[in-house]
N, C-alpha and C positions, 0 to 999 in steps of 0.2 A: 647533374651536369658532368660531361666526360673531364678528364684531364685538359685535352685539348680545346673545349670549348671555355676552362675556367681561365685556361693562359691565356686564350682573342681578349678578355676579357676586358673593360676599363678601369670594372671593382678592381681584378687579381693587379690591376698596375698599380693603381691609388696603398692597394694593400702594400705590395712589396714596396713602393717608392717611400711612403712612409718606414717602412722596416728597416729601411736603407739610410734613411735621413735621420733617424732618432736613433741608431745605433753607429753613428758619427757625426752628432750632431755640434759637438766642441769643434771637431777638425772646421767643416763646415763654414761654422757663424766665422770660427777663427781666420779662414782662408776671405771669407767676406768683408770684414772689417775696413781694411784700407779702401778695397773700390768702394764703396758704401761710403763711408763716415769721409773719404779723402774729398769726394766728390762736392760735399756738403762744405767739408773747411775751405776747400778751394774756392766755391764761390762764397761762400762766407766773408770771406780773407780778404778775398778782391772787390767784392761790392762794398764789405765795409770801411776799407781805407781808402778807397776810389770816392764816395757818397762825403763818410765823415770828412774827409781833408778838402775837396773839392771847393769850397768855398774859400779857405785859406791858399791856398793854390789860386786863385782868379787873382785874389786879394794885392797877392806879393807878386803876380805876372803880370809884365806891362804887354804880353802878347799874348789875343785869345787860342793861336797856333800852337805856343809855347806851353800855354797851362794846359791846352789838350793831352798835348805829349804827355806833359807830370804826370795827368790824372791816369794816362793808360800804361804808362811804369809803375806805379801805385798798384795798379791791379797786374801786371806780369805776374809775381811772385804766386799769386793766388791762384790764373790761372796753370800754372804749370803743374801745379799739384794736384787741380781739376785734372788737367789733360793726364797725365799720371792714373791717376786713380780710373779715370774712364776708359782710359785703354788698358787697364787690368780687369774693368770692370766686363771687357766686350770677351776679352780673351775668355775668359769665365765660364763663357756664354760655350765655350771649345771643351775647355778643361774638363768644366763638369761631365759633358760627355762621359767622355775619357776616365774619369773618376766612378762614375755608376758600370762601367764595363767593369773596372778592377773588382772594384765591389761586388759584381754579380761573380765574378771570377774567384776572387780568393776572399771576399765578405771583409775584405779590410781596406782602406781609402791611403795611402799615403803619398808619400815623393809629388809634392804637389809643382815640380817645376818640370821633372818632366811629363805630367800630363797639359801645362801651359803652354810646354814646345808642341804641342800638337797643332797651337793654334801659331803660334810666332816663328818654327821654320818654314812656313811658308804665310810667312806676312805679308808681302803684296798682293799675293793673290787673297787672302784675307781683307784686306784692304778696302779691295776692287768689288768683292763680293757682298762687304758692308752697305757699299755706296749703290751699288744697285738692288738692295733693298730697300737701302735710303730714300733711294729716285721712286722704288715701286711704292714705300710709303705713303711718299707724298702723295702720288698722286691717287691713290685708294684712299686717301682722308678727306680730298677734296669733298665738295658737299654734294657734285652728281655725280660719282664713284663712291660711295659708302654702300650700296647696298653691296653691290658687285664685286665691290674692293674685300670687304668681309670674305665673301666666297671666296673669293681666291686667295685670301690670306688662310683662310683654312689649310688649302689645296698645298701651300707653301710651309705650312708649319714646322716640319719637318728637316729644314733643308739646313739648319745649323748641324742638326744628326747626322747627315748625308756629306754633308763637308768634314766632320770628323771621321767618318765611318768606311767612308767611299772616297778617298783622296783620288786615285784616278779622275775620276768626274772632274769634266771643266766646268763653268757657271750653268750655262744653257741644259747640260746634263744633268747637275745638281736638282734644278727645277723642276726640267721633268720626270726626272727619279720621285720628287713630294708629292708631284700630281698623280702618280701610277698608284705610290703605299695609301694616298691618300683616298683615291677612286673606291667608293664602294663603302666607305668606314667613316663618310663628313659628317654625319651625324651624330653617330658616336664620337666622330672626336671634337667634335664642338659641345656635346657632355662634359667628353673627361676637360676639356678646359674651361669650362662654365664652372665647374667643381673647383678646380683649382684655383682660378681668380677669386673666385667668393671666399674660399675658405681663406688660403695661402695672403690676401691683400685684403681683404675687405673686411673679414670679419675682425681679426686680427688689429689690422690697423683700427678701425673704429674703438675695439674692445684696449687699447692702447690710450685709445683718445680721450673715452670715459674717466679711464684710470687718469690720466692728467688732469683732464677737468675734475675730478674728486678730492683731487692731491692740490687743486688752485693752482697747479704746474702752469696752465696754459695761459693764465692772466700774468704769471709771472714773467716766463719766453716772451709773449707778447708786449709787454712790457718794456723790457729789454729793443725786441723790433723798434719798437715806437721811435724810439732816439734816430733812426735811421729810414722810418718810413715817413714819418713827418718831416723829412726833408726834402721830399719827393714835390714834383710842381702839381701836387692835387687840387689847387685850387684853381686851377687851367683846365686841367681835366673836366674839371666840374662843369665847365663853363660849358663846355662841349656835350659831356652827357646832360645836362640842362636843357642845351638846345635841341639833342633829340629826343626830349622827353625822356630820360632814362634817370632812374632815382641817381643820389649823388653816393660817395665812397668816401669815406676815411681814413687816417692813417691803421686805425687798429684795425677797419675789415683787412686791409692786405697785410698788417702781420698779422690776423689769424687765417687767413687762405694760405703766406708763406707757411705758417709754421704746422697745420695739417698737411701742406701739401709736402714738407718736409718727412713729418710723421711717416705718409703714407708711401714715401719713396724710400724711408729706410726700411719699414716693414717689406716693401716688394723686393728690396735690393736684398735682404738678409733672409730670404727666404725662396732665393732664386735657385737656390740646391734640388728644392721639393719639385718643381716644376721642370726643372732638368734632367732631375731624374724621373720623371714620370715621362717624361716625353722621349727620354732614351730608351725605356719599356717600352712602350709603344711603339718604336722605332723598331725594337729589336722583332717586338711578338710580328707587323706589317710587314719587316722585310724576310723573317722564316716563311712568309705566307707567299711572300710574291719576291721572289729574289733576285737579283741580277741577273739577267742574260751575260753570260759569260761568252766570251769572243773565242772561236777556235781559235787554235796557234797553227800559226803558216803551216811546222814541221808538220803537223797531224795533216794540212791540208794536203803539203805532194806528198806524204806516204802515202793519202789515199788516191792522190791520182797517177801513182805509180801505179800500185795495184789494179785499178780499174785499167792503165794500159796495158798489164800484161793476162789482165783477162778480151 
């Protein structure tokens, strides 16, 4: 295999993105942390004191209007830390970029605030760009756009790359800059992300889960939920999946769905480096292949139609 055939490659990206990620792999986990772990306390924080007080709240309010209020002050404090942590966590999503360039550049990751200004001096337009992912989300999830939506999430993969890479680009450009790098390469790159999901979240989180159920970790966290899922109106619930025939639920099935479903959102949150970097590789090797059409500049255009009228 030539040189240039092993760089197209998805192996040579998985290869370098690991080389990249294990040989700064403290910076990394340590830059993840807060969005991660802040995310998790924020709702934590706020369902907890919202759920546990909520009864004592009714109790001592002579108005249902009034105890609302309490219960949704209750949870402020909690969400603010959420909203915090989540919008570090999107920025991230910029940053990293920006950090696998350094890295390919000088093999070292640091100054992690100003690779953040990549995404936060131009926050609105970030913003904007979020939300209409949001909206394309949505509606590719729906249940008759999944297959389609897939496809064309492929075709988009790219375009968090394309926002750090290619600032020029407005939205509409961004998009169809993923769909050009991405024409010709969907299969391949619906590999290299099938690799990565399974490895980078799946294997990972499960082989996480084992270890807790081994350790009795998970009856113990669960445990702990109990006090606060058994507070939940699941004996209404019941009533309702009863009447459609659908088995009934418990307070510990939903703390053991929360607390894997926690597990498996910090493994993908702490492990969102691997995947950024790989998709910045990829980004890089697609657009050496097919690169921006580059706009003449006016000046070049009448020098040459100077020249053409004195010929």
């Amino acid at each position: 295999m030539s040189k240039n055939k092993l760089k197209n490659s998805i192996w040579f990206v998985l290869f370098e993105g690991l080389k990249i990620y294990f040989s700064n792999i403290d910076k990394f986990l340590l830059y993840m942390l807060f969005p991660v772990f802040g995310q998790i306390l924020g709702i934590a924080f706020a369902m907890g004191l919202s759920i546990s007080l909520m009864q004592t709240v009714v109790e001592k309010t002579d108005s249902t209007l009034m105890a609302l209020v309490y219960v949704i002050l209750l949870a402020v404090p909690g969400l603010l830390i959420f909203t915090k942590a989540f919008w570090n966590y999107m920025v991230a999503y910029i940053a990293l970029n920006s950090m696998t360039e350094g890295a390919v550049m000088t093999g070292k990751v640091y100054d992690f605030q100003s690779h953040n200004e990549v995404a936060t001096r131009r926050t609105f337009q970030y913003i904007i760009f979020l939300l209409v992912i949001c909206a394309l989300s949505s509606v590719g999830s729906t249940i008759f756009f999944i297959v389609p939506g897939f496809i064309v999430w492929i075709y988009l993969i790219l375009v968090f790359q394309i926002f750090t890479f290619e600032p020029e680009l407005n939205l509409s450009e961004i998009f169809k800059r993923s769909f050009i790098l991405i024409k010709g390469n969907w299969f391949r790159t619906v590999i290299l992300l099938a690799i990565l999901v399974f490895f980078s979240i799946f294997i990972i989180s499960q082989g996480v889960i084992v270890v807790f159920d081994y350790l009795n970790l998970t009856n113990w966290a669960c445990s702990i939920l109990d006090e606060y899922t058994s507070l939940l109106p699941i004996e209404t619930v019941n009533e309702v999946l009863v009447f459609c025939h659908l088995p009934e639920i418990t307070a510990r099935m939903i703390s053991h769905t929360i607390f894997t479903s926690a597990i498996t959102f910090v493994i993908a949150g702490l492990t969102l480096p691997i995947r950024s970097i790989c998709w910045t590789l990829w980004y890089m090797t697609l657009a050496e292949l097919k690169p921006a059409k580059v706009q003449e500049k006016p000046a070049k255009r009448k020098k040459s139609t100077a020249k053409e009228k004195e010929e």
